[in-house]
C-alpha positions in Angstrom: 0.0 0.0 0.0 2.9 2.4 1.0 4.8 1.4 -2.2 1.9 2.3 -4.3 1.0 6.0 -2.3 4.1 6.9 -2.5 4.6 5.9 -6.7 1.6 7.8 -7.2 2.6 11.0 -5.5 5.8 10.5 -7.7 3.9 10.4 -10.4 1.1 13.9 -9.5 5.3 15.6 -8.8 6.6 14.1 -12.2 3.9 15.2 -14.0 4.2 18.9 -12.3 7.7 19.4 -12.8 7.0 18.6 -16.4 4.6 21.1 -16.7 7.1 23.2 -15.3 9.8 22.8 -17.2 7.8 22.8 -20.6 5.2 25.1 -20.1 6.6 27.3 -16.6 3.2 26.0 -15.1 3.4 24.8 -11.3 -0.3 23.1 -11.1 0.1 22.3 -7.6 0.9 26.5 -6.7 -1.6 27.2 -9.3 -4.3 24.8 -8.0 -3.6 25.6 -4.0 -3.4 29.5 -4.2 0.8 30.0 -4.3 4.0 27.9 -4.1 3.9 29.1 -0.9 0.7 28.1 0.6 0.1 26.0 3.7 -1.6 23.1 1.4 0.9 23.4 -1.6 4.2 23.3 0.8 2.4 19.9 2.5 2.1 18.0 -1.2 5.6 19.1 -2.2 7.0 17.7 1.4 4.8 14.3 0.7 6.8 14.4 -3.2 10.3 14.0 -1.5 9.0 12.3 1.5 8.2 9.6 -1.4 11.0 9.7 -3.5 13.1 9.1 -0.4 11.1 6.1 -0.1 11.1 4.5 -3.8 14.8 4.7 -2.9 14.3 1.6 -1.1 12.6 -0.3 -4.1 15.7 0.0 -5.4 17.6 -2.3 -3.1 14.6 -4.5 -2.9 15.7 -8.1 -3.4 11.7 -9.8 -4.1 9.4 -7.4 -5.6 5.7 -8.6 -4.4 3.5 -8.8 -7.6 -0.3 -10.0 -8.0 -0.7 -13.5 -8.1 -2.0 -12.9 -11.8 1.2 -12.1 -13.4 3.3 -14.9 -12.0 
């Protein structure tokens, strides 16, 4: 459950970043009233809270999968 949470907030900064880079849109500021608001500053501490934790899939030996791709 953690594993997923944390690949999807990867994905929601990914995403942002991208729009940053190509189009100098920061959704997250634009959608929660600033870069530096209360709600925006929270999602951008969960994005590196995350990425510090896909670190560890890294060094994962056994990746758990469904049963229906094995």
């Amino acid at each position: 459950m953690w594993d997923k949470l944390a690949l999807i907030l990867l994905i929601v900064g990914g995403i942002n970043w991208g729009l940053v880079g190509i189009f100098q849109l920061d959704l997250i500021a634009w959608l929660f009233g600033g870069a530096g608001s209360l709600i925006a500053r929270t999602l951008y501490i969960l994005v590196a809270i995350s990425a510090v934790w896909c670190i560890s899939l890294l060094f994962r030996k056994e990746l758990s999968y469904s049963s229906a791709s094995q």
